[in-house]
N, C-alpha and C positions, 0 to 999 in steps of 0.2 A: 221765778223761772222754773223753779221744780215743779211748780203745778202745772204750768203750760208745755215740760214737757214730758211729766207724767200722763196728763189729758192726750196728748197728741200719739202716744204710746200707746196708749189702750184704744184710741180709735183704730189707727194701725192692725191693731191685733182683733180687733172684733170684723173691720175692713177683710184682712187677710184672711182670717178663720172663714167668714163666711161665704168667701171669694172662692176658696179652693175647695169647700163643701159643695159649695152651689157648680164649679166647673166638673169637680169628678162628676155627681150626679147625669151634668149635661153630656159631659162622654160616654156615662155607660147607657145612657137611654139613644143617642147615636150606635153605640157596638152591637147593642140589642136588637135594632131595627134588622128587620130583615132583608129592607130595601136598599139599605147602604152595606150590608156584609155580602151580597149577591151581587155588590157592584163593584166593591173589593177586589171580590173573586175574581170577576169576571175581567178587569184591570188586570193582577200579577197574571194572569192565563193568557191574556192577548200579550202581554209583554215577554213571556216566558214563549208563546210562538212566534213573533217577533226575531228572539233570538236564535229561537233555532233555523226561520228563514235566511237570517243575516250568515248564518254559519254556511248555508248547504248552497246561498247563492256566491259567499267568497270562496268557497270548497269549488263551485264550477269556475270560477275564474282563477284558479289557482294563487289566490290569498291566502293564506295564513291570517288562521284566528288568533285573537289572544291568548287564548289558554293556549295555544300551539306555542308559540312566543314564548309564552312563560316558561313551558314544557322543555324548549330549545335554550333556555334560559339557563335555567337550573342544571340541564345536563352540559352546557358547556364550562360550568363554573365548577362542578364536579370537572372537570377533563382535566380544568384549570389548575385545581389543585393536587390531580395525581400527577400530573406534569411536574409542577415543583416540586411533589416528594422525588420524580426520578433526577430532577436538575441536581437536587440537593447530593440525592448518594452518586450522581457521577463526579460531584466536585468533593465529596468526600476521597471517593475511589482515586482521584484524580491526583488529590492531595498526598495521600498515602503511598503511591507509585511515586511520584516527585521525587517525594522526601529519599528516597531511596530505602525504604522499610521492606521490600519485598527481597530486596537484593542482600540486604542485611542479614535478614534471614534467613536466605539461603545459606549465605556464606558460613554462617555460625552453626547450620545443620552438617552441611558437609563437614567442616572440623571435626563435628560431635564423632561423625562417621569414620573418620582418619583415626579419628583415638580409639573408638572402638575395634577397627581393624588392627593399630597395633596390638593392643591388645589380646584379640585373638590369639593372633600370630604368636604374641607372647607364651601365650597358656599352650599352644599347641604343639610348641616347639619342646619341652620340657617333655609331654607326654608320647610325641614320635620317639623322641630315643629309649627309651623308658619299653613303651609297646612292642617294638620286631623280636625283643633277647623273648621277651615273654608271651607274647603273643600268640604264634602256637598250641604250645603246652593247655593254654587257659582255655584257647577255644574246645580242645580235643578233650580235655579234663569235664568242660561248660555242657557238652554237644549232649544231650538225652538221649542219642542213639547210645552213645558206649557205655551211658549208665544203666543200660536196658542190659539184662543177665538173655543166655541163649534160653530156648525154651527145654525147659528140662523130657530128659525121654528121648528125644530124637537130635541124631547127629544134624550138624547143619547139608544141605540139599549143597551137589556141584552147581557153582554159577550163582549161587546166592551167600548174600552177607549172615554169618553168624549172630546177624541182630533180631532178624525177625523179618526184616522188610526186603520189600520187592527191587531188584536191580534193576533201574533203565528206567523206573517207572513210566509214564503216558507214553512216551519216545518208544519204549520197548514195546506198549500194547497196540501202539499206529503202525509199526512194523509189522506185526503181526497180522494184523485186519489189514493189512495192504496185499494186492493180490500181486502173486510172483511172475514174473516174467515181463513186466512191463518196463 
């Protein structure tokens, strides 16, 4: 049995071998020809005008082409799925107002707020009684005008402060430049 099907093996293969030398060959001496590459041609060209007839006579009949289809296709599966991202965060949103989380948080802001204002209230209170006894004196002691010396050489002017500066300031120069009798 090994020799019969060893034999049948190698016919096979000599079969095969020369089977598929001899078809390539026959192909490319077909591809070659210049009578069948010009018929080719002239084939996908007719079929390729073909298509574009078929386009521009469902284009007059208001058909839709395939590719339009596809075109309409694709953008509504796009639409498709920005839709469920908005479904998705209005059922998010949706869920989170429910639940009562918004309310929640307010309520624990404002508290924050209550305490803070006591708070205040606290510090401020300590610091009013504290401020009127002294108050005064600080700011009058504080003020850059009193710490200003008069100017040496000359008495201070009737009508003007011993500091240096002008009384009335703007007030007193719009009076001025306002004409009398009006």
């Amino acid at each position: 049995m090994s020799d019969a099907s060893s034999v049948s093996r190698s016919l096979r293969e000599r079969l095969g071998g020369s089977t598929e030398d001899r078809l390539g060959r026959a192909l490319s001496d077909l591809l070659e020809n210049p009578l069948l590459t010009s018929a080719l041609g002239r084939a996908f060209d007719a079929r390729d005008k073909a298509a574009q007839a078929q386009e521009v006579a469902m284009g007059a009949l208001n058909l839709p082409s395939a590719a339009d289809i596809e075109r309409l296709t694709r953008r509504l599966r796009s639409v498709s799925y920005r839709l469920e991202g908005i479904e998705d965060g209005v059922g998010r949103l949706d869920r989170a107002v429910a639940s009562g989380g918004v309310e929640a948080r307010l309520s624990a802001i404002e508290e924050q707020l209550q305490a803070l204002t006591r708070k205040l209230d606290q510090t401020a209170q300590p610091q009013a009684k504290e401020s009127p006894a002294h108050a005064p004196a600080a700011r009058s002691a504080a003020s850059p005008k009193a710490r200003r010396p008069a100017k040496a050489g000359r008495p201070p002017k009737a009508g003007r402060p011993a500091t240096g500066g002008r009384a009335g300031g703007k007030a007193a120069a719009s009076r001025k430049a306002a004409p009398k009798g009006g």
